[in-house]
Each structure stands twice: as C-alpha cells, then as structure tokens.
Phi, psi and omega in degrees: 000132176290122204282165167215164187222173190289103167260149199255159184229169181255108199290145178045034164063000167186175190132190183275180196294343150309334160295000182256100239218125158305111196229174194254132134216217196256142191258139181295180151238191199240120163251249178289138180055013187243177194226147160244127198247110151305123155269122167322305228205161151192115177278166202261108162218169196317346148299350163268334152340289186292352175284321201276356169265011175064027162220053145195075136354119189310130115046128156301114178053043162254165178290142167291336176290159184257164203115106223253345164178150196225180166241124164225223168250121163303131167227019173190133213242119181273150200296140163092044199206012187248169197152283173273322183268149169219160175288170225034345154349153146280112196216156145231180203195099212278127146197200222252352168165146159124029175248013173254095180188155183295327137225185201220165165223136173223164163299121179317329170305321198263043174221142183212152184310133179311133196266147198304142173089355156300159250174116171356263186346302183263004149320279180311353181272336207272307208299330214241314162305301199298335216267309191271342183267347183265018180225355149304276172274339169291295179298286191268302199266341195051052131331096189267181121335137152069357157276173168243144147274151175246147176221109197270196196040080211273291169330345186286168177311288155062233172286311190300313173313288150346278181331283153349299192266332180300320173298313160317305165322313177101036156238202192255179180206118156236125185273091188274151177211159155245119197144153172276358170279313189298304177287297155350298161282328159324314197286326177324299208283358176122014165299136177282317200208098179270132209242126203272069214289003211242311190243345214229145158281101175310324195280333159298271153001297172302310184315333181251013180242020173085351178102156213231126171280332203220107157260138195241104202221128192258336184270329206046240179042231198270355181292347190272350163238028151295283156015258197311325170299292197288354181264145172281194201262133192086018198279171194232128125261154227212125177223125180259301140285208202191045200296328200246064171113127161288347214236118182223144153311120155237117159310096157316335176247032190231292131013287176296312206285323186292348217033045200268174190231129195232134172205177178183174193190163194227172177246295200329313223269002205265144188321155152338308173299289171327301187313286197278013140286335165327281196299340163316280143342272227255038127287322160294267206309275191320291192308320176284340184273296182341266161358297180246046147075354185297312162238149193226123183284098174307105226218117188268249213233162175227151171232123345171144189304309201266019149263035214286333193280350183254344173282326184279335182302329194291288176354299204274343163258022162047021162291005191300192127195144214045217207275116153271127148228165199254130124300143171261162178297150153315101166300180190235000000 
C-alpha cells in the first residue's frame, strides 16, 4: 500500500495566497543520489510567492510543489547515495521544489548537518539565504575583509543574514530599511550604520561613510543609481530581485568612470554540481560562524504546515523580520 503524506498544493495551479490548500499525496522515494528527509521545519521564502503566482516554474524534475528548503531527519537512503548520510541525522537542506510537505527528497550533496545549538525550525531559515548571500556577495560580489557592504532590505531573511555574515568576514555594513524600527533592528544584528530608506538619502549617508565596495540589492528600480552613486570605485553591484522595477537606466559613463561592475544571479535554476560545491563552501566558511554564534537565523514567526495561505500573507505584508517557517504535524 502507498504511504501518502500532507502537501500544501496551489488550488487552479496559481493565484493569491489563499489558493494554497493542504492535499494528500504518495510520499516519495529517494532515487539515484538522492536522501528522503521527514521534514521538520520548511522555510518560506519569496520565490516562492512567485511561484505560486505562475512565473517560476521548479527545476527540470523538481517536485511541482513549492519549497526551496527544509530541516528534518534522514530516513531513507537512495541507491548511490550512500556514505555521508544515515537514517536519523539531523540534516537541513536545500532543494528545487517540495518542501512544504511532510517529506522531501534531495540530491544528498545538498543537505548539510545542523549546525549544534540549532533547533528544526531555525535550521530550516538557513539554506536558501545562506546559500544565495555566500554565492551573491561572497562569490559574485568578492566581498573581502576591511570592504564595505551596502545592503538593502536589511530585515528581510536576507538582509538579517547578507548582515551577518558580511560582518563575521570582517567587513563593514551599512544596512537600508524602511522604517525607523526597521533600521533599528539592522544596527541590533550588527549593521555599523543603517539607513531609513522612508527618510534618509542612502547614497548620500554611504558617500559621507567612504562608499559602498558590495552592493547587495534586492528592489532594482529607481534604487539603481542611488546604487552606482554610492559605489566606490571598482565596486560590484549584485541584484538578487527586482521588487520595486525590473527595467532600470544605466549611464555608461558614470559606469566607466566608477569601473563598476553591475551583476546577479538566481540559485534554484543552477545544475546539481553547482549546488553542491555551493553547499561545500558554505559548509567551511559559513557553518563555523554559526556554530560560534557569529551568525543566527532570525526566524519572525511559524505557522503550522496547514496554515501555509496565512504565512505567504504574513511573507506579503512585510511587517516581518527573517525568516517565516512552516512546521509539520506530530507523526506517529
């Protein structure tokens, strides 16, 4: 008989958050290289929105369901997948769709041990942030030591994160937020200088802080030559969205004269291989800041798996700060 398990699906295949309804379907297996994970923990984060609004589409052979990652326990090891893993671990785990669900399957590469003092829940905030600010700003931006970061949406999963870790590094961070509550809670998590984007000219505020080496920008729009004004000269900008405009101007000679670098980049779509040198890296690097408390997954509220339509409403009214994640019911 096929065990089946709780899923949350998209009712008429898109729509508002309200399309999203808990259905039953056969609990996978785990194939080649693959892990079958109880899921714990499953975090929320804004790809998925768009998914459930029909313009980001899984993965070749991802799950159709959303969810980019969870923490639970290994229970089942698929052929060519053995090794690292055993059943009962403790794992989080990055993957390409399926994680609002009671279990998950992943390529075994992309699941890495709960770092000690961690918890399901705050497990579950980490992979798809940690993942996307070490290959953004670490990678694609060369962040060094002793540079600065600018970073917007300093409160977003993110941003709290993006915050964090630039510091652990050993740079500097001026953080925009909007609101003065908001820039508040940045200077908490380790912003040197946080900026009130509702009142305050960011680019102005960097300009009189020495210049932004790494921008980290998440709005695009009219934000992008505040952007190019505040960067110093050889600076990188890094565009993860595009909340507030996709479509931006650049001035080519304001470009040349900064030698600036404008780039970006998305995760979900990049091959299996990638992923797991991704998770490698920001096992080494990342994973010891944890540990020593250097860095902390900020997890704002949870909701219950089968409250999944009231966590993307909380997501879509940007009253957050971190991480929303979905819990699962008590197995048996």
């Amino acid at each position: 008989m096929t065990e089946m398990m709780t899923v949350i699906a998209i009712e008429g295949g898109k729509g508002p958050a309200e399309a999203l309804k808990a259905v039953q379907i056969p609990r996978p297996e785990p194939k080649e290289g693959q892990i079958l994970i109880r899921v714990h923990a499953a975090g929320i984060n804004r790809p998925d929105i768009i998914q459930r609004l029909g313009f980001y589409p899984p993965p070749p052979g991802s799950p159709e369901t959303m969810g980019l990652e969870v923490a639970g326990e290994v229970v089942a090891i698929g052929p060519g997948a053995a090794g690292r893993w055993k059943a009962g671990d403790r794992v989080c785990a990055l993957l390409g769709g399926g994680g609002y669900a009671e279990y998950a399957v992943c390529d075994a590469r992309h699941a890495l041990p709960i770092p000690k003092g961690l918890d399901f829940i705050q497990a579950a905030a980490l992979p798809e942030t940690v993942f996307t600010v070490f290959a953004n700003v670490f990678e694609h931006g060369r962040l060094r030591s002793g540079e600065t970061l600018m970073v917007h949406g300093a409160t977003s999963g993110i941003g709290t994160t993006a915050i964090q870790m630039a510091k652990a590094h050993g740079a500097k961070v001026i953080a925009t937020a909007r609101g003065a509550d908001k820039a508040q809670t940045a200077r908490k998590l380790g912003a040197d200088v946080a900026v009130d984007a509702k009142t305050e000219d960011f680019a102005e505020v960097a300009k009189k802080e020495g210049g932004a080496d790494v921008v980290l920008d998440m709005v695009g729009g009219d934000y992008f030559a505040k952007d190019l004004d505040a960067l110093k000269i050889d600076g990188r900008i890094v565009f993860i969205a595009s909340l507030g405009g996709g479509e931006v101007s650049l001035p080519i000679g304001r470009l040349m004269q900064k030698r600036g670098v404008v780039t970006g980049s998305t995760l979900r779509p990049r091959n299996p291989d990638e992923k797991a040198r991704l998770a490698a890296a920001v096992e080494a690097l990342v994973w010891p800041w944890i540990e020593a408390g250097e860095v902390l997954p900020q997890v704002d509220a949870t909701f219950p798996l089968a409250q999944a339509a009231k966590a993307h409403a909380h997501l879509e009214d940007g009253a957050h700060v971190g991480k929303i994640v979905l819990t699962m019911p008590e197995q048996p």
